[in-house]
MIDOSE-1310 file (N, C-alpha, C; in nm, 2 decimals, decimal comma, always signed):
residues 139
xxxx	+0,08/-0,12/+0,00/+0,00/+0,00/+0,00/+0,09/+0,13/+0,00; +0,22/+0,08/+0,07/+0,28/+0,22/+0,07/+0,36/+0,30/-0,09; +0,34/+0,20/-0,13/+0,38/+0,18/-0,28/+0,30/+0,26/-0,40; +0,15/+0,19/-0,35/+0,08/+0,32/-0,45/+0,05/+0,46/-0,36
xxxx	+0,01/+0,46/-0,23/+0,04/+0,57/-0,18/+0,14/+0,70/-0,24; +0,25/+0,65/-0,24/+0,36/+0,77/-0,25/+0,39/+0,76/-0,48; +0,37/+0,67/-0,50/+0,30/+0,68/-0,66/+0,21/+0,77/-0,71; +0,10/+0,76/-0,64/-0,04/+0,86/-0,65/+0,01/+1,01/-0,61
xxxx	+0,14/+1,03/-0,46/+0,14/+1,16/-0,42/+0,26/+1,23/-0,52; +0,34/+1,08/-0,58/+0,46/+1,20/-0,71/+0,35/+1,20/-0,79; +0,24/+1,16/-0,81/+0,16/+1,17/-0,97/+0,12/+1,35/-0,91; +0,06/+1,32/-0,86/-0,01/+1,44/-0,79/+0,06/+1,58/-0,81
xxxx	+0,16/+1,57/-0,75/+0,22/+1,67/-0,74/+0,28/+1,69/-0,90; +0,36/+1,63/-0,98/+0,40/+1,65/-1,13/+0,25/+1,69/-1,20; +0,18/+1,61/-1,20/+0,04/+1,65/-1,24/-0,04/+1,78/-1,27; +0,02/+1,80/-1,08/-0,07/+1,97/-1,05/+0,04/+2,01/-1,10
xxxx	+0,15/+2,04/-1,11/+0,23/+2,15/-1,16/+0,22/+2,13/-1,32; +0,19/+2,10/-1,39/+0,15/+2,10/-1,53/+0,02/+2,11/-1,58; -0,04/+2,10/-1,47/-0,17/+2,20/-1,45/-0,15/+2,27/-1,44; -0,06/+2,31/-1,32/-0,14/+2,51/-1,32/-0,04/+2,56/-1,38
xxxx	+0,12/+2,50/-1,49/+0,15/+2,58/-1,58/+0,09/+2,64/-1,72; -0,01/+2,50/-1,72/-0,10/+2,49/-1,82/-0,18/+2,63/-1,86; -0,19/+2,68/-1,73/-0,28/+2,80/-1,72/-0,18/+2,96/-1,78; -0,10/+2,92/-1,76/+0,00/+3,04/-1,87/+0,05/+3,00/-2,00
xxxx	+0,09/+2,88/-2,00/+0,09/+2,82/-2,16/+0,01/+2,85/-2,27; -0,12/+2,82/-2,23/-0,21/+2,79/-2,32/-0,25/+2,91/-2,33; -0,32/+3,05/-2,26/-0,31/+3,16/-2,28/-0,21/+3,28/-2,33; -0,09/+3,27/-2,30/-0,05/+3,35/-2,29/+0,14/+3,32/-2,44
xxxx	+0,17/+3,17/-2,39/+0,27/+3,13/-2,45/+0,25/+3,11/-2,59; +0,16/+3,02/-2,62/+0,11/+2,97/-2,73/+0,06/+3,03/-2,83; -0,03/+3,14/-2,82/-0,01/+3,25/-2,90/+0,10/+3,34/-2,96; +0,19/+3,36/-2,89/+0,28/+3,46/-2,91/+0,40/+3,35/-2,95
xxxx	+0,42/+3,24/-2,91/+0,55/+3,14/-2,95/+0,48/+3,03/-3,06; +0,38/+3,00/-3,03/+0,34/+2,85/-3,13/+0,31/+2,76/-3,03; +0,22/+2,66/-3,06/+0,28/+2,52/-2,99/+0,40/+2,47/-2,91; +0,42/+2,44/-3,04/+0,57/+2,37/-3,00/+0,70/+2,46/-2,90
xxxx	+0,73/+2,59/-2,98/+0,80/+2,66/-2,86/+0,76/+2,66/-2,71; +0,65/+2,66/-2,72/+0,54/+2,69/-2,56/+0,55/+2,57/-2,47; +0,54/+2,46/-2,57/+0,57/+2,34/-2,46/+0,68/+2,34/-2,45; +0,77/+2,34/-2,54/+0,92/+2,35/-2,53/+1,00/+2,43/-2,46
xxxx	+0,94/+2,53/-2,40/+0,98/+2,63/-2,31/+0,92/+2,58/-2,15; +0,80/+2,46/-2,16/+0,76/+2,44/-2,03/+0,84/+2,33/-1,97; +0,92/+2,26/-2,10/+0,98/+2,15/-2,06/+1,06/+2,14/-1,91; +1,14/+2,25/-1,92/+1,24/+2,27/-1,88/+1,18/+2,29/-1,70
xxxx	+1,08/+2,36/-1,68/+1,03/+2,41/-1,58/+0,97/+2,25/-1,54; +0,92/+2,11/-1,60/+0,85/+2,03/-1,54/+0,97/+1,92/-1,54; +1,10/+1,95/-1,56/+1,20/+1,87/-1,55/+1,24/+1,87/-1,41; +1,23/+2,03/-1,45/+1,30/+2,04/-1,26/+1,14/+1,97/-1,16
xxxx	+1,05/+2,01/-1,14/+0,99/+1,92/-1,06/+0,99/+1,83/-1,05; +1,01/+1,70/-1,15/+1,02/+1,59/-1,16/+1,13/+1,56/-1,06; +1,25/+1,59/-1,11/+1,35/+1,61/-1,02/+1,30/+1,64/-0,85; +1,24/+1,69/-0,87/+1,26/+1,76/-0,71/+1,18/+1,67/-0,64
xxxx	+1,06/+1,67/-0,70/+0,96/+1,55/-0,67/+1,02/+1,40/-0,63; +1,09/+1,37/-0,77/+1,14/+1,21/-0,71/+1,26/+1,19/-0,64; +1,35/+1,33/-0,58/+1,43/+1,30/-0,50/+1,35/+1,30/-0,31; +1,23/+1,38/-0,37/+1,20/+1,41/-0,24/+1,06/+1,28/-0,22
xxxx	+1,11/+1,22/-0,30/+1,05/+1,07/-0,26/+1,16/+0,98/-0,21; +1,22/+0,99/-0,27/+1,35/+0,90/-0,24/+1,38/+0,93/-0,08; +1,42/+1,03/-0,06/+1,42/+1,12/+0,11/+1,32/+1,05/+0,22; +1,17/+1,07/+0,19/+1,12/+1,04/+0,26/+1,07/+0,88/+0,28
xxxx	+1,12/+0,86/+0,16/+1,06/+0,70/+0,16/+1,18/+0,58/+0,16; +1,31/+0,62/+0,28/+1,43/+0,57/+0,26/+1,36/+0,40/+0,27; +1,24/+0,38/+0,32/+1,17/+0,19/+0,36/+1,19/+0,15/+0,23; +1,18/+0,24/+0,13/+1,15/+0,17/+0,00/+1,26/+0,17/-0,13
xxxx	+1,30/+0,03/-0,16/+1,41/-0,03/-0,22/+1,40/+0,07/-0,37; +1,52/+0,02/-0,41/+1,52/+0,12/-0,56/+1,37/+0,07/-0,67; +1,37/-0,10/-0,65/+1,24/-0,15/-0,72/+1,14/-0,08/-0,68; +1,06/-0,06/-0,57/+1,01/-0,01/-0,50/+0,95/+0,13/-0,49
xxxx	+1,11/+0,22/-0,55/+1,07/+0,35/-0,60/+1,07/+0,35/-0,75; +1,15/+0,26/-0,80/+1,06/+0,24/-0,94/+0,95/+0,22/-1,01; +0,89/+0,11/-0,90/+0,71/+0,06/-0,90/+0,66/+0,21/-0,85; +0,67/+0,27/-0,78/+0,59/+0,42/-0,72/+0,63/+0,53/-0,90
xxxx	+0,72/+0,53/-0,93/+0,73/+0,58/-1,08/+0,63/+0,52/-1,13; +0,61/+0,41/-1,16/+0,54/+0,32/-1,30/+0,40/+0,35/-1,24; +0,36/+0,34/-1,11/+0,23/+0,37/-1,08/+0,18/+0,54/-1,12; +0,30/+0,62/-1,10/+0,29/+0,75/-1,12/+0,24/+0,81/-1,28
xxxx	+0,33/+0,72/-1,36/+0,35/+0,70/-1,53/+0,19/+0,69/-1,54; +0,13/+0,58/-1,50/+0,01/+0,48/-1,56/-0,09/+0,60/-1,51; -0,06/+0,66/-1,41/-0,21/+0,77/-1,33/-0,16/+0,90/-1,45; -0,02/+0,91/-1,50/-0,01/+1,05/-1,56/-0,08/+0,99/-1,70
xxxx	-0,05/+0,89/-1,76/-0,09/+0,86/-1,90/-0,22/+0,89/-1,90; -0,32/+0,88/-1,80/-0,45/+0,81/-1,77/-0,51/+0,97/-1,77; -0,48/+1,07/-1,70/-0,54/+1,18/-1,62/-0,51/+1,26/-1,76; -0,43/+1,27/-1,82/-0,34/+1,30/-1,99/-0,49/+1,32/-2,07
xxxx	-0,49/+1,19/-2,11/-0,59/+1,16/-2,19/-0,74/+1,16/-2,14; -0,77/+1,18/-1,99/-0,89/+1,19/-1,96/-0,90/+1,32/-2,00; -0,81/+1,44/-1,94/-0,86/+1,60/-1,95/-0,84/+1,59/-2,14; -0,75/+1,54/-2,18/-0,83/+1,60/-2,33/-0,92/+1,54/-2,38
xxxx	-0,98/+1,45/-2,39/-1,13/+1,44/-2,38/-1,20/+1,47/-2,36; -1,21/+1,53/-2,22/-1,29/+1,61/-2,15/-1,29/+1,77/-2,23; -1,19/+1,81/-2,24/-1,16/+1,93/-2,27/-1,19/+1,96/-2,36; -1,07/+1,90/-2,50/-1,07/+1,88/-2,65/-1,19/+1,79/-2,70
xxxx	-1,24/+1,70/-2,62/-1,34/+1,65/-2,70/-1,27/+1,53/-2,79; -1,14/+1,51/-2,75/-1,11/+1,42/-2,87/-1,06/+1,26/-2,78; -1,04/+1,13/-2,90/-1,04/+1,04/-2,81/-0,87/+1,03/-2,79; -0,82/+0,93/-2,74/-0,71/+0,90/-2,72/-0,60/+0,87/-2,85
xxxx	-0,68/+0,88/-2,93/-0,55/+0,80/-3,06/-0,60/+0,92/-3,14; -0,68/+1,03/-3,14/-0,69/+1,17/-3,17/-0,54/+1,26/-3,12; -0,57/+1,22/-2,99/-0,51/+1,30/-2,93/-0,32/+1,32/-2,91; -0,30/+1,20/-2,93/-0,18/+1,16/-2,92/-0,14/+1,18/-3,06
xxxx	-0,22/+1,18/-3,22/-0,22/+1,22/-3,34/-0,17/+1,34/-3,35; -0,23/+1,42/-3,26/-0,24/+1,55/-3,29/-0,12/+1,60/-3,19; -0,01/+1,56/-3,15/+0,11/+1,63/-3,05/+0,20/+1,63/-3,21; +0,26/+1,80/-3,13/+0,36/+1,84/-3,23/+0,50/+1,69/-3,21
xxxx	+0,56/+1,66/-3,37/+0,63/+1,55/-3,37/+0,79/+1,59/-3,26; +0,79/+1,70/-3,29/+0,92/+1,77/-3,21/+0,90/+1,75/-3,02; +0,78/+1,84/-3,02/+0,78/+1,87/-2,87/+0,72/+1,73/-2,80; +0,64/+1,66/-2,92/+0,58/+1,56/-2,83/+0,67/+1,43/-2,83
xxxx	+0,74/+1,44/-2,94/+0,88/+1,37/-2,88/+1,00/+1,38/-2,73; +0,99/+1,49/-2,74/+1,05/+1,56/-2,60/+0,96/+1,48/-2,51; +0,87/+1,53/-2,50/+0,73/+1,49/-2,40/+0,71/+1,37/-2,36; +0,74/+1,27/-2,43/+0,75/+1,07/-2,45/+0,87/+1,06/-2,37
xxxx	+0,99/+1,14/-2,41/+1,12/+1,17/-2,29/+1,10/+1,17/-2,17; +1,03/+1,25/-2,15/+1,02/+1,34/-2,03/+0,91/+1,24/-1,92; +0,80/+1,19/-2,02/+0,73/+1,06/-1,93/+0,82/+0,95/-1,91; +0,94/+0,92/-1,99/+0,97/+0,77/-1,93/+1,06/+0,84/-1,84
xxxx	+1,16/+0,99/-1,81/+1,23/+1,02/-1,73/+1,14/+1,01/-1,60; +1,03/+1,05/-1,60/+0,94/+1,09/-1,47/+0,89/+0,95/-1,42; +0,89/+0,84/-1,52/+0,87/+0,70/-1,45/+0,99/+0,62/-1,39; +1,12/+0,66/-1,45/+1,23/+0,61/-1,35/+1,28/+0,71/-1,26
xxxx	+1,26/+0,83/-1,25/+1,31/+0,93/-1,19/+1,36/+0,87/-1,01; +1,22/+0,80/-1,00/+1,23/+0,79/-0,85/+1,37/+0,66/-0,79; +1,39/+0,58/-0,89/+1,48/+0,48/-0,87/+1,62/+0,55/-0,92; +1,67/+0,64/-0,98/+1,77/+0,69/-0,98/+1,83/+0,78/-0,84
xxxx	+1,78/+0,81/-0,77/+1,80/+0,88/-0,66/+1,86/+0,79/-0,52; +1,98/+0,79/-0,47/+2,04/+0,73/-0,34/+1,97/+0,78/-0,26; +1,88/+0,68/-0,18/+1,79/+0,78/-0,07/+1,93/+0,78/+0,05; +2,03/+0,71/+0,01/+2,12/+0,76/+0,13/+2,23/+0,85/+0,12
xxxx	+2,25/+0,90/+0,01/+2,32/+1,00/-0,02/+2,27/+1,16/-0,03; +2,17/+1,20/+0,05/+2,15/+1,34/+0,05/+2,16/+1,37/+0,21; +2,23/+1,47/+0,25/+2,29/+1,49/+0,35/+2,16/+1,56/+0,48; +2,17/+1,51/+0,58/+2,06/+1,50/+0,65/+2,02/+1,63/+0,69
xxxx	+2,06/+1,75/+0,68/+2,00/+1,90/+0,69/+1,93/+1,91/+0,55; +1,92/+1,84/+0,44/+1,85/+1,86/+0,36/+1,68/+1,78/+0,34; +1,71/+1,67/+0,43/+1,62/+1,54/+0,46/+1,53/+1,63/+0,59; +1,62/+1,73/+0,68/+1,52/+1,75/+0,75/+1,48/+1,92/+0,69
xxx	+1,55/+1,94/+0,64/+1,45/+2,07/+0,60/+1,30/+2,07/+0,47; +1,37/+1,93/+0,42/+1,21/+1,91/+0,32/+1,08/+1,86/+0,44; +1,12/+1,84/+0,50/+0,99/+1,81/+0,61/+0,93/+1,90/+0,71
């Protein structure tokens, strides 16, 4: 249980932050850059979360083995793929093999990166190598 627990809370958290950059992207970037620059410019900003997110899994969840924070990635992957394609449906109106049709070949290349990065992310991190003023200041 502790496994999808802390899977559901990195989804969550990567999730909401691509939500609410969503809300400047799509107004304000996209217009004035295109598509593709606009995601390509948000890349960068949901890397670093990702990052920050699956070390600060790694931190708190020293009980859980590298598999372990692997499986909490893969669970995270399966809820991002899933919540992905629910809001553009919901949104866009389109189905899943619309949707995935329709990503720029450039950025949404990037973007297929950046999902399998955010599903190993959590197993690359030494939860014993971050020095313990750091372990206690994230809490």
């Amino acid at each position: 249980m502790n496994i999808l627990k802390t899977g559901l809370i990195y989804f969550l958290f990567v999730f909401g932050t691509g939500f609410a950059l969503a809300f400047v992207r799509i107004p304000f970037l996209v217009p004035t850059f295109g598509v593709r620059t606009a995601e390509l410019m948000e890349t960068p900003i949901m890397l670093a979360a990702i990052i920050w997110a699956s070390r600060r899994l790694a931190r708190q969840h020293p009980e859980l083995s590298r598999r372990g924070r692997l499986a909490a990635g893969c669970i995270a992957f399966v809820c991002l793929g899933t919540a992905e394609l629910v809001v553009a449906y919901f949104i866009g109106a389109r189905s899943p093999s619309q949707y995935i049709a329709t990503r720029d070949p450039v950025s949404g290349s990037i973007y297929l990166a950046s999902l399998v990065f955010f599903a190993v992310a959590p197993a690359l991190w030494n939860n014993r190598s971050v020095p313990d003023n750091l372990s206690k200041r994230a809490r």
